[in-house]
N, C-alpha and C positions, 0 to 999 in steps of 0.2 A: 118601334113605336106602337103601342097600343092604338085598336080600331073601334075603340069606343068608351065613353068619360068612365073610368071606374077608382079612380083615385080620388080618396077622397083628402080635404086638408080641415083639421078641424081647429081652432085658434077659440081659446077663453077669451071673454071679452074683458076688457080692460081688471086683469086678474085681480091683483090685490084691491084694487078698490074694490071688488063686486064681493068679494067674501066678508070685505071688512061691512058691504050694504049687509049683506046675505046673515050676517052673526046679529049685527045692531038693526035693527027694522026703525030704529029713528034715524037710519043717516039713506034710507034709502029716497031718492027721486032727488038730495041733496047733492051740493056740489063736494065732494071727499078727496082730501090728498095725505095721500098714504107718506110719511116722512116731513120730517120739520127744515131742518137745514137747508135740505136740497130734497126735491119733487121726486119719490122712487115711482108713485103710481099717482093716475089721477082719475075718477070716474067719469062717466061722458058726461054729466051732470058738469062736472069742474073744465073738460076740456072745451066745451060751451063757448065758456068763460076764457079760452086760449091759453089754458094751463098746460104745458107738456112739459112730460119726463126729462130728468137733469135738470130743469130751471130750478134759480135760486128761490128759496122758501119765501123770502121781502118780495121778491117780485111778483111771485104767484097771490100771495095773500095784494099785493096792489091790486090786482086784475082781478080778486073776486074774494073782498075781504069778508062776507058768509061763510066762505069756503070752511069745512070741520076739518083741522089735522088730527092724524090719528097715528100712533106711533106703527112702525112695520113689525108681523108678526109672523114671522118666516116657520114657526112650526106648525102654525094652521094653514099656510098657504101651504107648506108641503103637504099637506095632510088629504088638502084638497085635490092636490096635481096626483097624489095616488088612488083616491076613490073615484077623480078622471079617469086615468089610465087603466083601473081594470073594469070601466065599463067598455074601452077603447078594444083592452083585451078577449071581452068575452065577447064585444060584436066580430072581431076578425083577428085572426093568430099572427095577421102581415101587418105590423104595427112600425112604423117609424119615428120615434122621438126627436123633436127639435131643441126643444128644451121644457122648462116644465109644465109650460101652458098650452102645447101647440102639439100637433102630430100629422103624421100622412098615414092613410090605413087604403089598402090596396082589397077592393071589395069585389073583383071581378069574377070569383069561382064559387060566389056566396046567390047568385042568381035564381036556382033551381030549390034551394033551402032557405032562403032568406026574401027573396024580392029584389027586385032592379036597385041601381047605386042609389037612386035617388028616394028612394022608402025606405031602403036601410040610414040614407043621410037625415031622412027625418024624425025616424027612429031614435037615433045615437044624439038629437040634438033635445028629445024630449025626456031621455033617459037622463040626461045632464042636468038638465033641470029639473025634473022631479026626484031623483037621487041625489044631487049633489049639489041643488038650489042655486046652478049656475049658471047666467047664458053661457051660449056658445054659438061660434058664429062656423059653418062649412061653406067649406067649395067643393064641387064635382067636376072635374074634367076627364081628358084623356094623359094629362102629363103632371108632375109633380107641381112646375110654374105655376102653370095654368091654374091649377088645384089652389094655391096659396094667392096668386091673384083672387081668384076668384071669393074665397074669404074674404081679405080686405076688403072688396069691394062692397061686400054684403053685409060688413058692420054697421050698427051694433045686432046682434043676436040676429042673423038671416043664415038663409040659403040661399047660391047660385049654384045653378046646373051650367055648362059650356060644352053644349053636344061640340061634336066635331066640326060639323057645317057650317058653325057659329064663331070660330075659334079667333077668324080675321078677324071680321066684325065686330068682337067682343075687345080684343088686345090693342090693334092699331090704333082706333080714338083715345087710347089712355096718354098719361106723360109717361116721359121717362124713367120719372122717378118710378114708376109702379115697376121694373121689373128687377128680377131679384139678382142683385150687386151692386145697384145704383143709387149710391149715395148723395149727398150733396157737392164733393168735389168733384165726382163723376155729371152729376150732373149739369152742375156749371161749365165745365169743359165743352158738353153738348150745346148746350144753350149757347156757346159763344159761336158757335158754328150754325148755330140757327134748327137744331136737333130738339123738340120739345115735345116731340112725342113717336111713340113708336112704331109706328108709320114709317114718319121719315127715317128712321135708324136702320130700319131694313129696309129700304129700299135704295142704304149706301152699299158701299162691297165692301166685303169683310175686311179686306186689308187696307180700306179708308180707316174703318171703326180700329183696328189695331195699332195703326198708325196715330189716332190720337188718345187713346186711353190706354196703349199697352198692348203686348202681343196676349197676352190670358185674360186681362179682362176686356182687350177689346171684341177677342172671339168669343169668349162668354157670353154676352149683354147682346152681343152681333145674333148670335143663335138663337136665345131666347128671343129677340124680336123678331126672328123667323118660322118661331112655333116648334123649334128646334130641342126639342127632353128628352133623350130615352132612359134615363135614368130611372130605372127600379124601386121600389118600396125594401128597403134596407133592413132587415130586423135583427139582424147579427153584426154591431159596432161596437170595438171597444172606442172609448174615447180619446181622441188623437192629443188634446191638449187641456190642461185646468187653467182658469183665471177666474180674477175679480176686480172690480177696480169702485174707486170712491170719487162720487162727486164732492169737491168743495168748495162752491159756491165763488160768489165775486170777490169777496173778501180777500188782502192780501195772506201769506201764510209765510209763516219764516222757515228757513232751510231747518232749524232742527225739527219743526212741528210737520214739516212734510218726511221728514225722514222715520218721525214716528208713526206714522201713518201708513209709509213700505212696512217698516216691519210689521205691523200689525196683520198685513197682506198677505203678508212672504209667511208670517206664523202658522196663519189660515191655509194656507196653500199647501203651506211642507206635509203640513201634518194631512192635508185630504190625499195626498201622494202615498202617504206609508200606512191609510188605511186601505186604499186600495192595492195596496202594495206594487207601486210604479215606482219609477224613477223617472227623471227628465232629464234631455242632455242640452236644450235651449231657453234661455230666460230672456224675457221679452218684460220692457219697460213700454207703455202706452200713455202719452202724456197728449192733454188740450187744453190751451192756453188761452188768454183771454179773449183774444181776438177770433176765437173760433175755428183757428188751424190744429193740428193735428201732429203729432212727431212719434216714432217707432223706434225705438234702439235694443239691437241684441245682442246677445252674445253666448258662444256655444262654447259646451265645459267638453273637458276632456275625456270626459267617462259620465254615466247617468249617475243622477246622485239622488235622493231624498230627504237628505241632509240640511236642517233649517239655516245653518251655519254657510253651507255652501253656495246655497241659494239666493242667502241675503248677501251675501258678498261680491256674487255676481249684480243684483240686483241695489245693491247701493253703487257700485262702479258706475253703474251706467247712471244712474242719479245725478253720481256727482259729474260726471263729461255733460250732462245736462242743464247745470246749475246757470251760465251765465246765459243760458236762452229763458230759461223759465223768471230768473232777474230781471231779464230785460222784457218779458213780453205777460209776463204773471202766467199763476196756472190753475185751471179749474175743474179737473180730473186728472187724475194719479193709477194707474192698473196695469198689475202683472199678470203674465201667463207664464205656464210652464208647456212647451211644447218637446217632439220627437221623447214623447212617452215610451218606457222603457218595462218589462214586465220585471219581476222581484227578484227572480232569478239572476235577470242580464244587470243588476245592481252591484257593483264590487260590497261586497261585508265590509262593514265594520271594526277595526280591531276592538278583542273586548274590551270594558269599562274597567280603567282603573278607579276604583273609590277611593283611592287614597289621598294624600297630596299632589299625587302628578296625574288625578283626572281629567278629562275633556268635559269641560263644561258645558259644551255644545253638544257631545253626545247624550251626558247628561239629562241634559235641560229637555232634549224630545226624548229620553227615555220616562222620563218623571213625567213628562205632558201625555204619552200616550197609553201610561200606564194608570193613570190616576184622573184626565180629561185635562182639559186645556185651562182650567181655573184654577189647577191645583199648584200652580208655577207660574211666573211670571219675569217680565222683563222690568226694570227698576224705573226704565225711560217712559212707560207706560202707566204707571200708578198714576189712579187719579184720569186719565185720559179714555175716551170715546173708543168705543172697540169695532164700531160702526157697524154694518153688516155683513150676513155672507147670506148667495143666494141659496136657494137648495135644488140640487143640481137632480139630475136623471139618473137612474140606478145603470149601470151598464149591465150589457149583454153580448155574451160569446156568442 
């Protein structure tokens, strides 16, 4: 454990809305929701207003019919998490990527050339904004948590410092919800036991908290509320798993229109596999249903594949074992992952492409998609339909 706060956690403030403020100067101080159907982003201007992400678009426009939709523009928001990241780069080479709006950067050896965490923190949050016309919101601690607590708490566009001698003081009065694994089922679990902040969490025994949330996430959550991180600023990860997944909305949806929707996913997916040149040997179905429960099903192939063919096959399987739960209770998010990433090598080849009458049309069809871009081919269940989004993910690093 580190003997003093040098981690820093730095979080874009409500990302896509602030770029969509940051391009249009008439939507700034307004309330902006980035996505029509279903809520992708929403500025603090709109979440004011108790608009949050996933909500249905009818609902959001109730609560604050001002509100400006704006369509999502994922090449400028990428655009922007990279002229982020190499200001992140050039304040410190110990960079850790969370996703595209967020990072930890480990500033403890930058003292004698730079200035203490907390003038390099204000630095890197003025640099943001004047290069890249973007808040940003830091946390300074001694631990990764603490660091990402400490963000949150300081939005929108702040700083918090969490010396060490501070660290109780600072954590215990929060809820539970503030620390990081603790969702809403996790947290109702607590609550039912009268746990509502973190305080009383650590001040149970570990193997109470295990006992009722699980042996890994109860010592997890058990640790973090005992100021418990040692965990390092990581700057060399490949990426363990890809996904994406699509909100839609209350509305009901028919089995074939959600089927066209996986693949839309799965097409997205295979093909970010064999750019990066991975394979996967798990596909994971994540579905939430009306009622606001939650359901996981996977299934593991027998060898890593990257194959769009293979992928969707596993991944409509598990659809269909799903079908009479999603009938009876509706469903309002759809999202696959590819996990146990496999590098291009450990992928079995391909036989080659017969072109003739005894082609594979499935080898085909991602041969002609990656050689020509994913518009140059298509699937027939799809004409005429919504291609919805993909986000734009973090570059990896060996």
């Amino acid at each position: 454990m580190r003997g003093e706060a040098t981690v820093l956690h730095a979080d874009l403030d409500a990302f896509y809305a602030s770029v969509e403020q940051r391009d249009n100067p008439a939507l700034r101080g307004r309330p902006v929701i980035v996505g029509g159907g279903v809520v992708l982003a929403a500025s603090y201007e709109a979440k004011a207003r108790g608009i949050k992400t996933a909500m249905g678009g009818r609902q959001a426009r109730e609560l604050c019919p001002d509100a400006v939709v704006v369509p999502p523009r994922m090449d400028a928001y990428a655009a922007a998490s990279r002229a982020v990241f190499d200001i992140f780069r050039d304040t410190t080479p110990l960079v850790e990527g969370l996703s595209i709006d967020e990072a930890f950067l480990e500033v403890g050896g930058l003292r004698r050339l730079v200035g203490d965490p907390v003038h390099i923190a204000r630095g890197l949050r003025e640099r943001v904004r004047g290069e890249v016309g973007l808040p940003i919101s830091v946390g300074v601690a001694r631990t990764k948590f603490l660091a990402k607590v400490a963000s949150a708490v300081s939005k929108p566009d702040g700083l918090l410092v969490v010396e060490p001698d501070g660290e109780a003081a600072f954590l215990l009065p929060l809820p539970v919800e503030r620390l990081w694994g603790v969702g809403a089922v996790t947290a109702e679990k607590l609550h039912r036991f009268g746990i509502r902040t973190v305080g009383q969490l650590a001040e149970m025994e570990a193997a109470t908290a295990e006992r009722l949330l699980g042996r890994a996430a109860g010592a997890h959550v058990h640790a973090m509320a005992r100021l418990l991180d040692p965990r390092p600023v990581v700057t060399t990860r490949r990426r363990g798993s890809v996904g994406s997944q699509r909100a839609l909305g209350s509305r009901p949806r028919a089995p074939e229109e959600v089927e066209v929707i996986l693949t839309q996913i799965v097409d997205r997916l295979a093909r970010r596999l064999r750019d990066g040149e991975r394979g996967c040997r798990t596909v994971t179905l994540r579905l939430r249903f009306a009622d606001f429960t939650k359901a996981t099903r996977s299934r593991t192939l027998r060898s890593p594949s990257d194959r769009t063919a293979v992928l969707l096959g596993a991944a409509r399987g598990l659809l269909a074992a799903a079908q009479p739960e999603i009938a009876a209770r509706g469903l309002t998010l759809i999202g696959v992952s590819f996990g146990q990433l496999a590098r291009g090598e450990e992928v079995p080849p391909e036989l080659p492409i017969d072109w003739g009458d005894g082609a594979r049309l499935d080898t085909v069809f991602d041969a002609v998609r990656d050689r020509f871009g994913a518009g140059s081919l298509g699937r027939a269940i799809q004409l005429g339909r919504d291609a919805g989004w993909s986000t734009p993910l973090l570059p990896e690093h060996e």
